[in-house]
SEBA-423876 format. One line per 5 residues: number of its first residue (from 1); their letters; for each residue z, y, x of N, C-alpha, C, O. Coordinates in steps of 0.02 Angstrom, whole numbers, plus 50000, padded with zeros to 5 digits. Layout:
N
NUM = A = Z/Y/X/Z/Y/X/Z/Y/X/Z/Y/X  ...
END
This chain:
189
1 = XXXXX = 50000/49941/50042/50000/50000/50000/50000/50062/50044/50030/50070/50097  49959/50108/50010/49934/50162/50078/50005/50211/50030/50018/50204/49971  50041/50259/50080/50081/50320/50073/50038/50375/50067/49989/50381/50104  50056/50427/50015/50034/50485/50019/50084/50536/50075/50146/50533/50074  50059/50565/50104/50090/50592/50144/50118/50655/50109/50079/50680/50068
6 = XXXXX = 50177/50686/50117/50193/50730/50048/50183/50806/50079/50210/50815/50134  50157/50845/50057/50140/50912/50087/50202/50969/50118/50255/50980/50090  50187/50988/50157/50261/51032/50171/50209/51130/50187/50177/51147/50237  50220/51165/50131/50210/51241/50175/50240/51248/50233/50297/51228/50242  50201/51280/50284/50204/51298/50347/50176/51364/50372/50132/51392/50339
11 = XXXXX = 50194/51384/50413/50156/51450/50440/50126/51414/50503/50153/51388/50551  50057/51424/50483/49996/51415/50551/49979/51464/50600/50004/51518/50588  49940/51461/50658/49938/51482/50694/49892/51437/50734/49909/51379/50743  49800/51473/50773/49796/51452/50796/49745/51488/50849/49700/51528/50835  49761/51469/50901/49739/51526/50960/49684/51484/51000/49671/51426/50988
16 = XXXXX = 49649/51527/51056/49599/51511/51113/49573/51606/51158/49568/51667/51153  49568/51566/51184/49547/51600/51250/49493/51585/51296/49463/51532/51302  49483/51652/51333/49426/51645/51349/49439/51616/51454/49405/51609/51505  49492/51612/51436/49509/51554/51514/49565/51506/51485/49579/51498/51425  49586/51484/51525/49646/51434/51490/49704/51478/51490/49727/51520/51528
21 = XXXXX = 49728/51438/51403/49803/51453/51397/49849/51433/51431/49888/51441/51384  49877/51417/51465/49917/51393/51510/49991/51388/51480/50005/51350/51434  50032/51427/51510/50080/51472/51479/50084/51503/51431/50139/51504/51405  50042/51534/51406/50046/51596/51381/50091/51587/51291/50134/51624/51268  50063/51531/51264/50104/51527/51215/50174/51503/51208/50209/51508/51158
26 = XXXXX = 50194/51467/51280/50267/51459/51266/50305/51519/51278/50360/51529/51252  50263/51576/51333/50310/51644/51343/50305/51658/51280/50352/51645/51243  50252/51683/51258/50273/51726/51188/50315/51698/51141/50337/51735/51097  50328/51650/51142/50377/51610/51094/50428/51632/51121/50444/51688/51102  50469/51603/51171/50499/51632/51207/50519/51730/51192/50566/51761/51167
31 = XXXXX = 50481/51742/51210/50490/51812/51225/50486/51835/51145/50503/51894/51143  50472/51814/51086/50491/51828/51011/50539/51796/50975/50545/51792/50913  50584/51767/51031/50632/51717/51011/50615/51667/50932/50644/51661/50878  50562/51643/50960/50537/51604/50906/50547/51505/50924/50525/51467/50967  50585/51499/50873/50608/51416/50885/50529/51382/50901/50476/51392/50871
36 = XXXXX = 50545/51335/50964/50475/51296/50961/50443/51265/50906/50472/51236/50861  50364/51273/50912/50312/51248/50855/50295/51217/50870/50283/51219/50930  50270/51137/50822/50242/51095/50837/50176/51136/50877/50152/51184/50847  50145/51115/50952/50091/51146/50977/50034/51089/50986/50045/51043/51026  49984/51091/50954/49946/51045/50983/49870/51068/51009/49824/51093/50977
41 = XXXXX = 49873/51051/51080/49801/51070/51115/49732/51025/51105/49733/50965/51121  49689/51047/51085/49628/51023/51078/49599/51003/51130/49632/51016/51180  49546/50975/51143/49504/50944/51195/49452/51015/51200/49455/51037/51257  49416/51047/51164/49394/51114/51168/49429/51170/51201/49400/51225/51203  49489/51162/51228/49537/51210/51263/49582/51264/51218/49626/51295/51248
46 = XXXXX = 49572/51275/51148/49619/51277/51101/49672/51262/51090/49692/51208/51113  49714/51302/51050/49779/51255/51025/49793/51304/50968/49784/51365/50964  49829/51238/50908/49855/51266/50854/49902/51219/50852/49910/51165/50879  49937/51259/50807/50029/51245/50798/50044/51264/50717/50019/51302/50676  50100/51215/50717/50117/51230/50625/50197/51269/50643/50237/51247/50684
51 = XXXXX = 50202/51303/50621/50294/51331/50627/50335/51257/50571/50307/51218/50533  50422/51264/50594/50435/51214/50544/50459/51242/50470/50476/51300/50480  50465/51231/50425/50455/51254/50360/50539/51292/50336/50592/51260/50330  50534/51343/50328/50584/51396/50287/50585/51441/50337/50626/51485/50324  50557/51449/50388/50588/51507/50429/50566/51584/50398/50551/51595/50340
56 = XXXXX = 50569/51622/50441/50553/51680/50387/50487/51715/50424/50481/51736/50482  50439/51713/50366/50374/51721/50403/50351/51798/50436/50306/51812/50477  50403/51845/50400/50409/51920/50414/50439/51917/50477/50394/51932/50516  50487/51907/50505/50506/51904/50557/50467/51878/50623/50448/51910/50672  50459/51797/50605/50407/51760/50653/50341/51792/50666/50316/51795/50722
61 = XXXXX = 50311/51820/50605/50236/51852/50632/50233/51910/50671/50194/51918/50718  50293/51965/50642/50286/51999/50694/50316/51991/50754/50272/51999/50796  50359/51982/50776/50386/51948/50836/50350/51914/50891/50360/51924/50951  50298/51862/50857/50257/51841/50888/50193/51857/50912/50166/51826/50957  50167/51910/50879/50106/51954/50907/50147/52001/50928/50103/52034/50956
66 = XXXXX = 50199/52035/50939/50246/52078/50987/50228/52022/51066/50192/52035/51113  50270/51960/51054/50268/51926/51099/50211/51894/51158/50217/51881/51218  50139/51888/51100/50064/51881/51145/50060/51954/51188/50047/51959/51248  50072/51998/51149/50047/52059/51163/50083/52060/51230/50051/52073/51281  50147/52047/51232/50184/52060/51315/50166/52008/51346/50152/52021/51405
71 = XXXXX = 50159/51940/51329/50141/51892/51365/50076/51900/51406/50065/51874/51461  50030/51945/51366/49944/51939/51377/49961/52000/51439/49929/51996/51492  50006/52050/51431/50005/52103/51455/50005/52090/51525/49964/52107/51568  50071/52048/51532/50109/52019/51584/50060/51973/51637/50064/51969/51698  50011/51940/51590/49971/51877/51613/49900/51933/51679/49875/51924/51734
76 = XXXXX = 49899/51990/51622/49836/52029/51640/49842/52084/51680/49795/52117/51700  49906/52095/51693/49947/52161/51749/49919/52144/51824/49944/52099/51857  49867/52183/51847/49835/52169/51910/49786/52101/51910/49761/52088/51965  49774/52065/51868/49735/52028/51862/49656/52035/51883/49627/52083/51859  49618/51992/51926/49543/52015/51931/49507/52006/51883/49451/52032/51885
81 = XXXXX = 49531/51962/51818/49489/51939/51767/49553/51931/51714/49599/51889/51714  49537/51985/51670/49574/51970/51588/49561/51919/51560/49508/51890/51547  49623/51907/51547/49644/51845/51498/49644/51881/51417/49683/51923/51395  49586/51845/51383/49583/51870/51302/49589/51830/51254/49565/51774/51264  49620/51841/51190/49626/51790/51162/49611/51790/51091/49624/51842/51061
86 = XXXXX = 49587/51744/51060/49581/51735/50974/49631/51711/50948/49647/51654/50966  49676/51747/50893/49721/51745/50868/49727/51737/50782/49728/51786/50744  49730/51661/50760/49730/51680/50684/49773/51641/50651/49786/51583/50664  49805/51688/50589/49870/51650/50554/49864/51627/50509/49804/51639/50501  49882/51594/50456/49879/51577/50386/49937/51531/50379/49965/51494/50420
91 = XXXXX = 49949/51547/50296/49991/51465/50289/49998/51442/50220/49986/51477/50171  50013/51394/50219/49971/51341/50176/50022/51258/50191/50065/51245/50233  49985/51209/50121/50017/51152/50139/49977/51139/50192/49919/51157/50200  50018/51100/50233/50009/51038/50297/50014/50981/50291/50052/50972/50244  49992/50919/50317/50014/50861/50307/50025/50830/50385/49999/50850/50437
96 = XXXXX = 50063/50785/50378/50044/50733/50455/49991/50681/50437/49983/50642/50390  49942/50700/50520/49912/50640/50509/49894/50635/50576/49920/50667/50622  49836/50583/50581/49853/50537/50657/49830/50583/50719/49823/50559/50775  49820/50640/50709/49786/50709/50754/49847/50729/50753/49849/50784/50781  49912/50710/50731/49975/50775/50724/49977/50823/50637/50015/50809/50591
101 = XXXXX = 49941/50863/50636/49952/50905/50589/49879/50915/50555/49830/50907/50591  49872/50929/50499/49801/50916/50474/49814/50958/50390/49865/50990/50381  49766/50951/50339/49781/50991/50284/49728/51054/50284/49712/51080/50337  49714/51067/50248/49673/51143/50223/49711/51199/50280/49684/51228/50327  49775/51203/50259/49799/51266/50311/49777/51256/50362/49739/51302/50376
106 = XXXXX = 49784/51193/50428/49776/51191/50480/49679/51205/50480/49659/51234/50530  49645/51192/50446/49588/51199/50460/49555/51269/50441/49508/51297/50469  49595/51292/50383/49579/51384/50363/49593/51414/50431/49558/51460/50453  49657/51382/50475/49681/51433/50523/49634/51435/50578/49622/51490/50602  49600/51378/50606/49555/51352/50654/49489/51381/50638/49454/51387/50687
111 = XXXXX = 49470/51396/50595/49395/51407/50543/49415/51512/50568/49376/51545/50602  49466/51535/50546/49478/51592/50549/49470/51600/50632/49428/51636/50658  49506/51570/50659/49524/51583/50740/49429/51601/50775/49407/51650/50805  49391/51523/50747/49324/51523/50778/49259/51542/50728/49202/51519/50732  49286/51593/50675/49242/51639/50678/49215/51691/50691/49244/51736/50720
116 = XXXXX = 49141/51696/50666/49112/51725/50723/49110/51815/50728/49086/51858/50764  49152/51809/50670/49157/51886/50664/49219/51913/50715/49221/51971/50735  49261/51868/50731/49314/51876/50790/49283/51900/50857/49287/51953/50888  49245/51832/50871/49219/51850/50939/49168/51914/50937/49151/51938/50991  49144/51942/50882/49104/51999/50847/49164/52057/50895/49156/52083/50951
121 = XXXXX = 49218/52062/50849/49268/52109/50871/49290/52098/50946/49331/52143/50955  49285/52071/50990/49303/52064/51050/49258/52094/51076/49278/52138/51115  49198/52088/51071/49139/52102/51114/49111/52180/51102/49083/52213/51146  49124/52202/51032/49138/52289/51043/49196/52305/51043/49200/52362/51020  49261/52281/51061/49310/52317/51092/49332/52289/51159/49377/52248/51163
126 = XXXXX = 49297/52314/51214/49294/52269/51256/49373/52297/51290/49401/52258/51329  49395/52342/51278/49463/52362/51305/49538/52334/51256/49596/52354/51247  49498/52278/51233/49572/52267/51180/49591/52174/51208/49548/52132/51193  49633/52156/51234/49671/52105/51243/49666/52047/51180/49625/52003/51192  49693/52042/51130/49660/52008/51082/49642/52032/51011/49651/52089/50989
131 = XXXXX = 49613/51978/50976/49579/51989/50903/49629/51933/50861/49635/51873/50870  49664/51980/50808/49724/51955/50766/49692/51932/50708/49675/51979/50673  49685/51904/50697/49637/51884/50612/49709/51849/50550/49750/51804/50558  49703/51868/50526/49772/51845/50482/49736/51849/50399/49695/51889/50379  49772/51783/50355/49716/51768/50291/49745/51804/50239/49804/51810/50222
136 = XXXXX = 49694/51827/50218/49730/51887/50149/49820/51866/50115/49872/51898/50108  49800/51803/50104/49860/51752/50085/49912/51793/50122/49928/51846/50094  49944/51778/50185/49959/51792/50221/49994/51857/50248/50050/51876/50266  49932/51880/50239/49934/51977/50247/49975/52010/50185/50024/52046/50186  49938/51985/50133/50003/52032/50070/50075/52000/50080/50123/52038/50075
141 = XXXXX = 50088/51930/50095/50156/51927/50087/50195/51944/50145/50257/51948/50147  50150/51954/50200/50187/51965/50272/50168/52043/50284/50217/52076/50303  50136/52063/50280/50095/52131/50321/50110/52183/50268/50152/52228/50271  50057/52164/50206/50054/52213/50167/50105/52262/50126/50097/52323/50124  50143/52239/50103/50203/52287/50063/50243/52309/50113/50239/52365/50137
146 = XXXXX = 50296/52251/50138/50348/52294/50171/50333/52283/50260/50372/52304/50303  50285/52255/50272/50256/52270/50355/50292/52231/50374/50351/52229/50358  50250/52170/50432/50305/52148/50493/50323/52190/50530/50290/52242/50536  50377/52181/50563/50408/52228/50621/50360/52221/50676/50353/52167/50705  50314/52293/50700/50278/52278/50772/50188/52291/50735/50138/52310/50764
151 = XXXXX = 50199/52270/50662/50123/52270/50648/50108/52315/50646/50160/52347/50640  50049/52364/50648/50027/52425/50617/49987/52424/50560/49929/52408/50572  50002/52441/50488/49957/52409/50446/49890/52466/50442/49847/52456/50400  49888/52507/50474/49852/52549/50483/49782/52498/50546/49721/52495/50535  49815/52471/50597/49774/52445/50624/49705/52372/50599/49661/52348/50634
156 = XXXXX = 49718/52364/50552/49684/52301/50522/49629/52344/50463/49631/52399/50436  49589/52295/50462/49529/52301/50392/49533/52241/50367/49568/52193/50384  49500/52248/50331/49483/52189/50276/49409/52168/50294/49357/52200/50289  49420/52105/50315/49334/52069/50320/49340/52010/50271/49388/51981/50247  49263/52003/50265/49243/51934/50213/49201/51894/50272/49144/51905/50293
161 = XXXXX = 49255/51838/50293/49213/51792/50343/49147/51772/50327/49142/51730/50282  49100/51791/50351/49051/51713/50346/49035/51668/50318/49088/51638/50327  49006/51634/50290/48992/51564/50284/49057/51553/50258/49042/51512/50215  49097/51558/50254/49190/51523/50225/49181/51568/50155/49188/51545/50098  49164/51639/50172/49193/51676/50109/49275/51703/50102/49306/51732/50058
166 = XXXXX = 49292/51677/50169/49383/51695/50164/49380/51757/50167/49329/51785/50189  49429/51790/50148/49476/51871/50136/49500/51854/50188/49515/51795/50193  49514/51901/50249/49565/51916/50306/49567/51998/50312/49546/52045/50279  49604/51988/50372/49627/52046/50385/49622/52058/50462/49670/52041/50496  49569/52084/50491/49576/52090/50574/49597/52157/50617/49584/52216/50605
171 = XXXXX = 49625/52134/50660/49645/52183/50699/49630/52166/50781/49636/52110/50805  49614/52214/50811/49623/52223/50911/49672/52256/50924/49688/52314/50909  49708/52202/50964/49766/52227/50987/49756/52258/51053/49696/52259/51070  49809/52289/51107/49795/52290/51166/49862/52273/51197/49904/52263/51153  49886/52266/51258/49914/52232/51282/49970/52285/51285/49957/52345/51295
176 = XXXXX = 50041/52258/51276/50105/52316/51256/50118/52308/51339/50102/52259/51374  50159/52379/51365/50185/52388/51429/50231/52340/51417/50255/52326/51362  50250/52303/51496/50310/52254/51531/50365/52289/51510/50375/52349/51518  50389/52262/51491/50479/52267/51461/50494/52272/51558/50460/52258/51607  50564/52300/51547/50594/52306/51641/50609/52246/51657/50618/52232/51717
181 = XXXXX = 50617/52188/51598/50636/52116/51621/50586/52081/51570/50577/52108/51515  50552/52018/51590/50537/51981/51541/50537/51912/51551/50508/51880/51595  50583/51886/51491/50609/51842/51504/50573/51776/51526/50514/51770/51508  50598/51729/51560/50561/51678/51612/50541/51593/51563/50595/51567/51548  50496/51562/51546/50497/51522/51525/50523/51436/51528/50499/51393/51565
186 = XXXX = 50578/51426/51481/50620/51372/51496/50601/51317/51510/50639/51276/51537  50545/51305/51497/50506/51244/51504/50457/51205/51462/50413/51246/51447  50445/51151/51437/50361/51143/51394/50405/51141/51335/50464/51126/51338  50370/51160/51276/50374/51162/51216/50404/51117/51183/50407/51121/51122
END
């Protein structure tokens, strides 16, 4: 007898870059004091992650693009070659399955991250660190009324992806000045 696997809401998240991530997402975790996320790296050099379920998504979102933003800053301070990144959120049910994490959310978030209207925004803002794409869903209950801490809701538009038809919300970030300390990463995820 086959199990249905029972759905759990999650806040997604799923990033790439245009060199390898290395580090970069456990500092910002880290550095947004954000409890570790399931992270799982792709064979394409990607990675997406599900947060675990009740945390508070106002807090976590902004915190955590606070946190790329110093992480990317930190990564790219004297660097010969910027580190840039695609950044997109959503959330939605999840399920487990034999990849780790799977469900509509995980694939809206992945679908958002690698479209092509992202890499669109990178390539005329060539002075911006990354491209935040976050799903309408998302945006009114996190962004829109009472603002994450760190967002600018002034900084985002409203696009209609592509081929998907999704509602988002994109923004270019640029990389926030080094804090006088930033904190050191504890170890893998």
């Amino acid at each position: 007898m086959n199990e249905v696997v029972p759905g759990i809401r999650r806040l997604c998240i799923a990033v790439a870059a245009d060199r390898s991530l290395g580090g970069i997402l456990d500092e910002a975790c880290l550095a947004a004091d954000v409890q570790c996320a399931h992270w799982f790296a792709r064979p394409e050099g990607d990675e997406f992650a599900v947060f675990p379920p009740g945390i508070d998504e106002v807090r976590v979102v902004g915190d955590l693009v606070r946190g790329l933003r110093l992480t990317v800053g930190r990564m790219n301070a004297g660097a010969a070659a910027r580190t840039r990144l695609r950044v997109a959120l959503h959330q939605g049910i999840t399920r487990c399955d034999e990849r780790g994490f799977g469900g509509r959310a995980v694939e809206k978030a992945c679908g958002l991250r690698d479209a092509d209207i992202v890499e669109r925004e990178l390539a005329e803002h060539p002075h911006a660190d990354f491209a935040l794409i976050i799903s309408a869903e998302l945006f009114d209950d996190v962004v829109g009324d009472d603002g994450a801490e760190g967002l600018d809701l002034t900084a985002f538009r409203q696009v209609v992806v592509p081929g998907s038809g999704f509602l988002a919300w994109v923004s270019m970030s640029a990389a926030l000045p080094l804090p006088l300390t930033f904190p050191a990463v504890a170890g893998p995820r």
